[in-house]
N, CA, C and O of each residue as an XYZ file, in Angstrom:
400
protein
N      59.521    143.095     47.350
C      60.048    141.929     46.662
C      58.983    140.836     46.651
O      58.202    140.696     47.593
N      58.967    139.960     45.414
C      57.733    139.230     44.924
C      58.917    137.165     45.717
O      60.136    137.050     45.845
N      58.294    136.544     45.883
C      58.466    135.185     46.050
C      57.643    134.241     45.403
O      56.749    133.639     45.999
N      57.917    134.079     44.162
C      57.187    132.639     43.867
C      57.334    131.500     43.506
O      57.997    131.323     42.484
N      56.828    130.460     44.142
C      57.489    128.872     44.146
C      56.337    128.226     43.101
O      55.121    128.384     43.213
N      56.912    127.590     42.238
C      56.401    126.933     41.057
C      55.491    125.619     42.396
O      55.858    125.231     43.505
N      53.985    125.241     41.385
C      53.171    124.353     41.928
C      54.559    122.867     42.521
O      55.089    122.610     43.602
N      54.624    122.413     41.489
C      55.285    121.489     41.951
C      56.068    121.206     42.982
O      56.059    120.178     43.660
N      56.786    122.195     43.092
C      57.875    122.782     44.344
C      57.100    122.524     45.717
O      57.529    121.874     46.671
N      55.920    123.143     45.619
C      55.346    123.522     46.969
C      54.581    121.924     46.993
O      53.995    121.700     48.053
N      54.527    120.900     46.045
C      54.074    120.058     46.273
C      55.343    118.669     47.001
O      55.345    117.768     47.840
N      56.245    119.296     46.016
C      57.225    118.416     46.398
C      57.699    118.532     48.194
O      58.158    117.717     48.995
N      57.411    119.593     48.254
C      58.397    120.649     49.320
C      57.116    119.391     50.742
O      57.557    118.842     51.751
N      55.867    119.346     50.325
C      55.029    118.813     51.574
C      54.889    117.497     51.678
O      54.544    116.928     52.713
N      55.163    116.921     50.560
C      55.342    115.453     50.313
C      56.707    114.816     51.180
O      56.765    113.730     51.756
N      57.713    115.811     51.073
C      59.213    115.406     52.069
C      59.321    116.276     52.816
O      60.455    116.538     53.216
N      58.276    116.994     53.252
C      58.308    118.245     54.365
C      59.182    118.866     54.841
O      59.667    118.937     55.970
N      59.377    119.344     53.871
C      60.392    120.635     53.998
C      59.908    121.636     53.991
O      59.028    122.058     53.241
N      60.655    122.337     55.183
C      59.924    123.258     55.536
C      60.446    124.581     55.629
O      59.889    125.497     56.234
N      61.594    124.663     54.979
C      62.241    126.243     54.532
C      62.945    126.182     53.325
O      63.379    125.072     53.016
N      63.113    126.924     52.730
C      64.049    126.948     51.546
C      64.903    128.096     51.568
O      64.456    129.205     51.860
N      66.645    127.812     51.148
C      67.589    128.658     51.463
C      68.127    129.294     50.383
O      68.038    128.439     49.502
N      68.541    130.091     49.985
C      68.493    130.966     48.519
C      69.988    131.869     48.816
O      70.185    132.911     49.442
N      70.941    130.924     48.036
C      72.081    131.771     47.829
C      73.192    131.555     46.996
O      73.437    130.475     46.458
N      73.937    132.688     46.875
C      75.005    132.701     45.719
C      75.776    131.985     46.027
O      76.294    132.070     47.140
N      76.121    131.009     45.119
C      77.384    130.078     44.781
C      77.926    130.262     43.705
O      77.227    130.436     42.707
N      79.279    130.272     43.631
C      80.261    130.246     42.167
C      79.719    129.585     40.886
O      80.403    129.615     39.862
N      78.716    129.090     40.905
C      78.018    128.919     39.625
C      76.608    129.720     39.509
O      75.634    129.542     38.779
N      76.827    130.453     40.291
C      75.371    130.946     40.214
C      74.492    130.886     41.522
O      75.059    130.664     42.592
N      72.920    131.106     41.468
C      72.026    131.237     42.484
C      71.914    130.057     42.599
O      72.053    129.351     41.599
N      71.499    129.232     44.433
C      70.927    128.218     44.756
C      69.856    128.111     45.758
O      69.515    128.798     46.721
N      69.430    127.001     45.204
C      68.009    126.850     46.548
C      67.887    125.541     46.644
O      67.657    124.713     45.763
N      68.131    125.357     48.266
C      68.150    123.714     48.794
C      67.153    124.202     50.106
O      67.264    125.013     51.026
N      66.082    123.197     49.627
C      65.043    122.713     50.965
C      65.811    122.195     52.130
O      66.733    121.384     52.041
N      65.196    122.920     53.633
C      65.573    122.079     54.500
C      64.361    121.754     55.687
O      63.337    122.431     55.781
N      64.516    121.194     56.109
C      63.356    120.264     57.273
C      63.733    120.939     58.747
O      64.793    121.276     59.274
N      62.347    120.967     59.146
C      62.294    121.611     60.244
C      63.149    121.129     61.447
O      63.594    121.914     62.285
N      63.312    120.042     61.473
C      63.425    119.068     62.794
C      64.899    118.995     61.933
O      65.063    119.541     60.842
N      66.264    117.952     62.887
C      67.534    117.608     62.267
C      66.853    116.295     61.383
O      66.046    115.415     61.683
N      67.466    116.572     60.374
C      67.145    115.605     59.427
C      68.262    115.605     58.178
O      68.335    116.576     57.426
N      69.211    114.313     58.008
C      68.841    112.929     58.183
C      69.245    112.935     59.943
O      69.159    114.023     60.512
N      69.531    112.123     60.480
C      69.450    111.805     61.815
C      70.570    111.785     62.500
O      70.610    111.667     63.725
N      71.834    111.932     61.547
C      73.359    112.065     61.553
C      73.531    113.457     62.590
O      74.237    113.469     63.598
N      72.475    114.945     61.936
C      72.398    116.066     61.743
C      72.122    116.549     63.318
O      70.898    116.661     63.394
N      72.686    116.867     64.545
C      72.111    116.886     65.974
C      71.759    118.215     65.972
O      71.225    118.558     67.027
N      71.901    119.265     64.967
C      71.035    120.463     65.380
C      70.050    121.003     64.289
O      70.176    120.667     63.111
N      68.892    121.998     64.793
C      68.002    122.099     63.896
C      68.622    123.100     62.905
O      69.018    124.162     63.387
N      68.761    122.892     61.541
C      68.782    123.447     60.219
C      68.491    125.255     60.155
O      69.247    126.213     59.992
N      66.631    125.083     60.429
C      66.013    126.432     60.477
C      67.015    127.278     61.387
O      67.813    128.101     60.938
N      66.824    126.894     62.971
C      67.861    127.261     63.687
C      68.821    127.998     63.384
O      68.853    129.170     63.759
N      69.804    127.436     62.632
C      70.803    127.637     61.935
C      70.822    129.140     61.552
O      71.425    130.157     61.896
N      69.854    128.770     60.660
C      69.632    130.085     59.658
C      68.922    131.132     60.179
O      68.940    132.209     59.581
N      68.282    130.996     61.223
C      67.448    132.251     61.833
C      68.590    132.937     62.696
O      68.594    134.124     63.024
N      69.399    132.148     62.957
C      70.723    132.910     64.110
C      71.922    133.737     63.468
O      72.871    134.165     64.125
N      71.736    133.923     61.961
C      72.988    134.929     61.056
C      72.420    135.996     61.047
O      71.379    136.483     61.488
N      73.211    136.268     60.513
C      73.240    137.567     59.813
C      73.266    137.904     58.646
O      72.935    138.998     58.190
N      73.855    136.535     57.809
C      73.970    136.750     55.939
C      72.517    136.600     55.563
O      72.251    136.722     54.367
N      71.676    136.387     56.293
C      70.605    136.119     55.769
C      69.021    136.686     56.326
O      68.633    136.620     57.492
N      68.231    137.260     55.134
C      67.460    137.607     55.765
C      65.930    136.383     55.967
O      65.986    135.338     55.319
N      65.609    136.449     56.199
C      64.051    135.486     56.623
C      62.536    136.224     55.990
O      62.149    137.379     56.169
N      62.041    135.405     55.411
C      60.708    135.809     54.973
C      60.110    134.686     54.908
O      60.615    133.570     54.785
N      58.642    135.079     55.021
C      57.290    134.246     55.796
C      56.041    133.759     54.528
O      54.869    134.102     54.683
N      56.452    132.990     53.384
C      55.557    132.306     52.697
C      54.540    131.727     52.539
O      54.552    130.761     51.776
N      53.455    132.065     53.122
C      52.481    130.785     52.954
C      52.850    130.316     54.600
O      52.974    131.047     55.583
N      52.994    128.535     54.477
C      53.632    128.333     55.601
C      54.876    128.027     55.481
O      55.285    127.213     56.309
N      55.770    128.493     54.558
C      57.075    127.998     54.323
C      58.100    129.319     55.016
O      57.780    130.506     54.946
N      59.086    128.923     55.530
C      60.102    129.937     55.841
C      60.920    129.968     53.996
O      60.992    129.060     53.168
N      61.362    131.268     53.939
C      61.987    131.127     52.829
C      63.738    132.138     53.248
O      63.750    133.356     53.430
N      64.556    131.562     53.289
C      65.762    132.635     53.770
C      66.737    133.009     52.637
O      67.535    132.170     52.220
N      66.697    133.985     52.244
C      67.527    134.736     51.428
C      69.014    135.197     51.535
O      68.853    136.260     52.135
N      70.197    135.095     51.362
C      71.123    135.548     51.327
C      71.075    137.408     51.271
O      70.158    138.023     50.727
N      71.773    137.796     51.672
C      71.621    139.389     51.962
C      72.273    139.810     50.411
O      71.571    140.471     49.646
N      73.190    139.527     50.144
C      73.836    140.020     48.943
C      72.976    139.960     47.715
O      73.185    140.724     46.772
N      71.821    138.890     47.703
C      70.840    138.835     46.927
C      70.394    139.916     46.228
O      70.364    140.248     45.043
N      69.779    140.753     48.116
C      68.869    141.711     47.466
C      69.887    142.848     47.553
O      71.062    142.996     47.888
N      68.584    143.789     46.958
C      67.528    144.321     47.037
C      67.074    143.834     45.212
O      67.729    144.172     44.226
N      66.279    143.303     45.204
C      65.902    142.305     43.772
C      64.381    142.552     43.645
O      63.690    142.579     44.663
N      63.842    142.735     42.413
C      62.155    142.576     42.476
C      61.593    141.913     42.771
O      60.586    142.062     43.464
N      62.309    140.330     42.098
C      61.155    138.635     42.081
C      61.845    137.611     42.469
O      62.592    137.596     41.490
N      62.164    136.842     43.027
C      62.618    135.185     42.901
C      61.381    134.448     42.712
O      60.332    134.608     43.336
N      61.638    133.578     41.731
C      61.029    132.746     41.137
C      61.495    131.251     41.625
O      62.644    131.008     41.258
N      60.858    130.165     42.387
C      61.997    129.098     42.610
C      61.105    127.984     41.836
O      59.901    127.854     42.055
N      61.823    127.206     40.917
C      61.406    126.499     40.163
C      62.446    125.089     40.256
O      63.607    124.897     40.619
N      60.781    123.818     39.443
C      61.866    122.927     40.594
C      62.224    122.313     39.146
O      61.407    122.949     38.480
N      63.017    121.362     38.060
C      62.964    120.343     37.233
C      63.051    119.049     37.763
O      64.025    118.894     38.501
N      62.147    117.829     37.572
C      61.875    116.790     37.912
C      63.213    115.847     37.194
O      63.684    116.399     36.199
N      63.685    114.885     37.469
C      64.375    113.851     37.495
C      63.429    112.694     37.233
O      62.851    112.340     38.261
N      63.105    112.001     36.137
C      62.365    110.575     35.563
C      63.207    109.526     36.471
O      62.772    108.588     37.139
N      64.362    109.907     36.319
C      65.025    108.233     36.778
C      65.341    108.256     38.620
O      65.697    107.199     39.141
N      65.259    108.881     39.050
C      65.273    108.960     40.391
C      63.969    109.747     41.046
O      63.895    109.650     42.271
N      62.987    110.474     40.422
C      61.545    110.828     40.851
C      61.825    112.264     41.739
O      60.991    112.767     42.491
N      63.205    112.810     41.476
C      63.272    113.797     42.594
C      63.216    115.291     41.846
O      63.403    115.721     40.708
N      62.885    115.774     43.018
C      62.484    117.579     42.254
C      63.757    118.264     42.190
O      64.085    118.432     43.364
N      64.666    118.759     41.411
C      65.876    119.397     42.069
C      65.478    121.294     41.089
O      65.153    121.752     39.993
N      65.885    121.787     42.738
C      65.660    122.789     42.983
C      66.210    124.097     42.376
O      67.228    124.467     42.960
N      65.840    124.853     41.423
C      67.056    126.269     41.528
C      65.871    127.605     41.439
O      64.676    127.635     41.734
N      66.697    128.534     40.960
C      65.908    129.800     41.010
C      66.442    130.898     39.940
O      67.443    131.098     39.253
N      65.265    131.449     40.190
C      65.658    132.963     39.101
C      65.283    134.315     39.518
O      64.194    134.888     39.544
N      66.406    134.655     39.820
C      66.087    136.604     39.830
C      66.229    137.860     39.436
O      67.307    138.223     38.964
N      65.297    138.622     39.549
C      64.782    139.508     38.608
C      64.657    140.742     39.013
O      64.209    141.599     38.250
């Protein structure tokens, strides 16, 4: 299986350091929301990654330096593609994906 994150993404992704991205089916379709290594916002008392390294719905793969975690039901798939579209009026990258 192929992983590729559009330039921007991986720019956006180090600029607000995020440092995994989570990839899964929701009732409208595929999603992908960045999350930060450390608890973040500050509300949040446990670590995120954490989280996700301790299931089972999900498998883990090693990007570059990005964790990237996949939903199991996903695969077995050729490509995800994660691509980000920019927002003019708020400056933010919002995230989805495509698979193939």
């Amino acid at each position: 299986m192929k992983i590729i994150i559009e330039e921007k993404v991986k720019k956006y992704m180090e600029k607000n350091q995020i440092s995994a991205l989570v990839i899964e089916m929701t009732p409208v379709g595929c999603s992908c929301v960045g999350i930060h290594k450390h608890a973040e916002p500050s509300y949040l008392e446990k670590d995120r990654i954490e989280e996700y390294q301790n299931t089972k719905t999900h498998v883990q793969y090693l990007l570059e330096k990005n964790l990237v975690f996949i939903e199991k039901t996903l695969l077995p798939c050729e490509e995800i593609v994660v691509l980000g579209t920019h927002n003019p009026f708020n400056k933010k990258i919002y995230l989805h994906c495509e698979i193939k």
